[in-house]
C-alpha positions in Angstrom: 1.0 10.9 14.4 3.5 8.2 14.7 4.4 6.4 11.4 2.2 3.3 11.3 4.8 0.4 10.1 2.3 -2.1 8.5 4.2 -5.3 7.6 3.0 -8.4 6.1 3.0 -11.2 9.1 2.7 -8.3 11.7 0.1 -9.0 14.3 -3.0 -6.3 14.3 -4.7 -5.4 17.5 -8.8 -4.5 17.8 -9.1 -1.1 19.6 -9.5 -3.1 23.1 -6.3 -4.7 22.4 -7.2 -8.3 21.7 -5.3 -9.9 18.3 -7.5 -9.6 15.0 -5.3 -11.7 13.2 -1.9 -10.8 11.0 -1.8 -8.8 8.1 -1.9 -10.7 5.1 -1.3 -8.2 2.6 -0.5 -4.2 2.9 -2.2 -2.0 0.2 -0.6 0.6 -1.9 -2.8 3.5 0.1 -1.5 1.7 3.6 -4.4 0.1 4.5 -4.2 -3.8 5.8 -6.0 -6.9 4.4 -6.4 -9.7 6.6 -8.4 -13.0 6.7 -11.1 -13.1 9.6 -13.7 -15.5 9.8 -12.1 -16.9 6.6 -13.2 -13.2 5.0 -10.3 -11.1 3.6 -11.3 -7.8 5.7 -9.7 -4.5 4.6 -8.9 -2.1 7.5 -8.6 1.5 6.3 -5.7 3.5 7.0 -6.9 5.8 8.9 -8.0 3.6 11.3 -4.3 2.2 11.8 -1.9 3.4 14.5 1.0 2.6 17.0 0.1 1.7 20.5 3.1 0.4 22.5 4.7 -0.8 19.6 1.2 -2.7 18.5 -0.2 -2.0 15.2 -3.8 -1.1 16.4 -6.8 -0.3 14.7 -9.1 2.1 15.9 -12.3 -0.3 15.4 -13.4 -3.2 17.5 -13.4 -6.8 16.3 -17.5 -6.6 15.4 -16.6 -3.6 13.5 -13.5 -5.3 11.4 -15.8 -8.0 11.2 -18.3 -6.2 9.5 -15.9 -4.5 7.2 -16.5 -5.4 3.4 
C-alpha cells in the first residue's frame, strides 16, 4: 500500500473523485477529521489512500456524510 500522507489543509477526495473538503485535523491512529455540512466527520484510516497523488477515501460523499 502506498504511505497515505495526511496533512492538515490537504484536500480529501470522495471515492468518485469529487473534493470532500480539507482535512482539518489528522488523528494520532491516521484517520482525518474534516468539517462537512458544518459536522466534524472522521474518516477512518483504512478507508484513506493515494490516487494520483490525491488523498482519497474509499467511501462516497453520502457515506462520509453519514459518518459520526
Amino acid at each position: 500500500a502506498i504511505q497515505v500522507s495526511a496533512t492538515k489543509g490537504k484536500m480529501l477526495f470522495a471515492s468518485n473523485g469529487g473534493r470532500l473538503g480539507s482535512v482539518y485535523r489528522v488523528k494520532t491512529d491516521g484517520s482525518v477529521q474534516l468539517i462537512l455540512d458544518g459536522k466534524m466527520k472522521t474518516v477512518p484510516v483504512g478507508t484513506l489512500s493515494m490516487q494520483d497523488g490525491k488523498l482519497t477515501t474509499s467511501l462516497s460523499k453520502a457515506e462520509v456524510i453519514s459518518l459520526r
